[in-house]
C-alpha positions in Angstrom: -0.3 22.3 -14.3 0.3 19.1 -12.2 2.6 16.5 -13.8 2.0 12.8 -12.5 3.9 9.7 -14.1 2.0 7.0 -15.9 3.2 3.2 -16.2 1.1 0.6 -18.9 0.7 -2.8 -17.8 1.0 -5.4 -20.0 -2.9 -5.1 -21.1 -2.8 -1.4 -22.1 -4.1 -0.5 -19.0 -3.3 3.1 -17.7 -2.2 3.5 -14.2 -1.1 6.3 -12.3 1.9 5.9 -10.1 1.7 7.6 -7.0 4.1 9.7 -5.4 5.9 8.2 -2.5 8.6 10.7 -2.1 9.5 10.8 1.7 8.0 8.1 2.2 10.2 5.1 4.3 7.4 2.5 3.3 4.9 3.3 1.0 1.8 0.9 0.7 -1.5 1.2 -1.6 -4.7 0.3 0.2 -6.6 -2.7 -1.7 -9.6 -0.8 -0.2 -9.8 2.4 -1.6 -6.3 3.1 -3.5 -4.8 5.5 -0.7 -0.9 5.4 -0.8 0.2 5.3 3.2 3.3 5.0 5.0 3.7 1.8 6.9 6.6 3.3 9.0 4.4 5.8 10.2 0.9 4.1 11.3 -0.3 3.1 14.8 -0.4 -0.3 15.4 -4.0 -1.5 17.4 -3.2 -4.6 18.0 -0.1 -7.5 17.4 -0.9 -11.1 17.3 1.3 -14.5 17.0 0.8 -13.9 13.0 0.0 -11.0 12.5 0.1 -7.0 13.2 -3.3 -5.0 12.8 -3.6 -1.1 12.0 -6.5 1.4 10.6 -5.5 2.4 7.4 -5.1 6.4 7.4 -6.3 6.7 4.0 -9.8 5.2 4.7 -9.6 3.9 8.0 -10.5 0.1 7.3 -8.8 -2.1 10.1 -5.9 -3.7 7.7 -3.3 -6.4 8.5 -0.5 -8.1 7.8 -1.6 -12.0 6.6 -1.8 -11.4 3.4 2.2 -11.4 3.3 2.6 -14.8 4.8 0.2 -16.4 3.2 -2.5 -16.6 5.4 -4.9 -14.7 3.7 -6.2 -14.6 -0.1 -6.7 -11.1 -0.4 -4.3 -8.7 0.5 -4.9 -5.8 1.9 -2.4 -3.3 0.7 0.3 -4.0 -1.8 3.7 -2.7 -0.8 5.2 0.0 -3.3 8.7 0.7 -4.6 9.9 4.1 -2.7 12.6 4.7 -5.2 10.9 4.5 -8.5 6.8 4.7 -7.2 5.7 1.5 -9.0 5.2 -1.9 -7.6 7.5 -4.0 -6.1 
């Protein structure tokens, strides 16, 4: 039997909390839920704001704007290696 953790927001919502063990900086993809290591993908291309990668999980070009600001919608959401929930 496979054991998995689950946390509950603060809506009752059930989510499951994904298993970043090894992992030196886990990330969940806002397109398709894939948990990748950012420490580990192949940058295509850098810019003066921002860095730009395929996600391995579904290989939508991703980037990094949505930390500074620059965008609305972020493409991944960085995880917590330690505990495997949100940071």
């Amino acid at each position: 039997m496979r054991r998995f953790e689950v946390e509950i927001d603060m809506y009752g919502d059930w989510h499951v909390i994904p298993d970043t063990a090894g992992m030196h900086q886990p990330a969940q993809c806002a397109h398709c839920n894939g948990v990748y290591d950012l420490g580990t993908v192949e940058v295509t291309a850098r810019y003066t704001d921002c860095s730009m990668w395929k996600a391995p999980c579904c290989g939508v070009l991703v980037d990094d704007r949505g930390e500074t600001g620059w965008k609305t919608f972020k493409d991944y959401r960085r995880l917590d290696r330690t505990a495997g929930g949100t940071q």
